[in-house]
C-alpha positions as CSV (number, residue, x, y, z in Angstrom):
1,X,9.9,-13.8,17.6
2,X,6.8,-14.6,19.9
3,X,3.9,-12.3,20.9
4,X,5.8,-11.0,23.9
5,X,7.6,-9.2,21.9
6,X,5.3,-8.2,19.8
7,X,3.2,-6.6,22.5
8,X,6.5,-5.1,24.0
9,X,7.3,-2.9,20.6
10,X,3.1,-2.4,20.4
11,X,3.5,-0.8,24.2
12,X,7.0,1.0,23.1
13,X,4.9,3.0,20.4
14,X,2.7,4.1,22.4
15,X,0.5,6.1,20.2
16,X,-2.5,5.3,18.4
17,X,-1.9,3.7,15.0
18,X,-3.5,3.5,11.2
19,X,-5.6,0.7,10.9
20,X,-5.5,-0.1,6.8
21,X,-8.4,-1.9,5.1
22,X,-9.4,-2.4,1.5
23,X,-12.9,-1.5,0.6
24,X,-15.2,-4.2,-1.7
25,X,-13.9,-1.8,-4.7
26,X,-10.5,-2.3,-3.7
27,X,-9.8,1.0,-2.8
28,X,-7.3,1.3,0.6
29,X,-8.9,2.7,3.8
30,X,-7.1,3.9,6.5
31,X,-7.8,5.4,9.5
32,X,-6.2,6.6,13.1
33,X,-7.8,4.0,16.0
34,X,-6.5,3.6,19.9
35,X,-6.3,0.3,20.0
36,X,-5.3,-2.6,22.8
37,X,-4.7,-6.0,23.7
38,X,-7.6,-8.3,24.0
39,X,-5.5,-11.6,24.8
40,X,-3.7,-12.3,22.3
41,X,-6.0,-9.8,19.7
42,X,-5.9,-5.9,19.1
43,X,-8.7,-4.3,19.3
44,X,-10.4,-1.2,18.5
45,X,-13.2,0.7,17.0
46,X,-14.6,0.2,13.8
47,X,-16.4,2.7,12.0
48,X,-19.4,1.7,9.0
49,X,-16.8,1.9,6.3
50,X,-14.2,0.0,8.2
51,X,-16.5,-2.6,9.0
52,X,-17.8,-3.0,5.8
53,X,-14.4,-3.3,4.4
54,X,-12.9,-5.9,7.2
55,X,-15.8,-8.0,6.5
56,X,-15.5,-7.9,2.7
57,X,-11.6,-8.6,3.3
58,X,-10.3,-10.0,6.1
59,X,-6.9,-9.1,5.6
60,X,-6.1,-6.0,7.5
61,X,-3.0,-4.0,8.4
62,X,-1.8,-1.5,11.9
63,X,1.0,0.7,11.0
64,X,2.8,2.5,13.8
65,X,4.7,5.4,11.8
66,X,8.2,5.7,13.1
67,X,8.3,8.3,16.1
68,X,11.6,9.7,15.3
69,X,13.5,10.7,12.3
70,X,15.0,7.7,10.5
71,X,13.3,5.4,12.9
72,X,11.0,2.2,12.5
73,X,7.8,1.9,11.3
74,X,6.0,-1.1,13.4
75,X,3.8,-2.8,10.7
76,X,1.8,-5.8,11.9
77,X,-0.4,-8.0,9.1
78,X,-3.2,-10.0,10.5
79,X,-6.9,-11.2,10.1
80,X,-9.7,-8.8,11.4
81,X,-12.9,-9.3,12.2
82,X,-16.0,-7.4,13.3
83,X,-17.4,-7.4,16.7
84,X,-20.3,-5.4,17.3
85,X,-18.7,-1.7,17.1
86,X,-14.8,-3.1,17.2
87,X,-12.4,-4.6,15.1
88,X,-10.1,-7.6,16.5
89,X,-7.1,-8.1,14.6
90,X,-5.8,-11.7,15.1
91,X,-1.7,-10.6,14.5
92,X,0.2,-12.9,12.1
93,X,3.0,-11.4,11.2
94,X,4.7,-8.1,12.3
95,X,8.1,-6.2,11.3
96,X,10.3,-2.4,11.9
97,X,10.9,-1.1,8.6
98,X,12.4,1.7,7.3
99,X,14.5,2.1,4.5
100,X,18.1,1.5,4.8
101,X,20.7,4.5,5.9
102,X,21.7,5.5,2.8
103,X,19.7,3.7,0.2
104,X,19.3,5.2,-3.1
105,X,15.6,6.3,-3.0
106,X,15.4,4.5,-6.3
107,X,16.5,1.4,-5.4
108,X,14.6,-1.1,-3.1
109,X,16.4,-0.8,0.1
110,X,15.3,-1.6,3.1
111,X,15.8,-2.3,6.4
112,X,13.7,-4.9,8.3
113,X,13.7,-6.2,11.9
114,X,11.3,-9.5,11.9
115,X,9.3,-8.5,15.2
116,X,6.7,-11.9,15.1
117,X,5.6,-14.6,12.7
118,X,2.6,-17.0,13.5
């Protein structure tokens, strides 16, 4: 579970994700940003709201939606920070998700694929 293949599921995608921040309110923020490596930090543009809200709160979010029925989301956790106009997000932990084949949409199944951990 290194960054290799973290960076290998991030180049699979290959479409530009939701980058999810909370605003000094706590009200969620997302918004659709190309983003790439910068060694071993994504990075990508940063609007005024989502810089406000990545400096308020560090903790930020990229969700990949899952690009076919069924499939995986890619959802990595990890520490931005602003950067003149960008966003670096420092990647901490990352996962596939979706819910499990035939889960009761009640019930809290999942189905998760560890992808890194720092």
């Amino acid at each position: 579970m290194g960054l290799d293949k973290l960076r290998e599921e991030v180049e699979r995608y290959g479409f530009t994700p939701f980058l999810l921040t909370v605003s000094p309110e706590g009200r969620p923020h997302a918004v659709n940003i190309p983003v790439a490596w910068d060694g071993d930090r994504l990075i990508g543009p940063a609007g005024r709201k989502t810089g406000q809200n990545v400096d308020a709160h560090g903790l930020v979010t990229v969700l990949w939606p899952p690009y076919e029925a069924g499939g995986y989301s890619l959802i990595v956790d990890g520490e931005g920070a602003v950067d003149g106009d960008q966003v670096r997000v420092t990647p901490r932990k990352a996962l596939l998700h979706r819910p499990a084949p035939g889960a009761d949409l009640n019930a809290c199944g999942h189905d998760c694929v560890p992808v890194f951990d720092a």
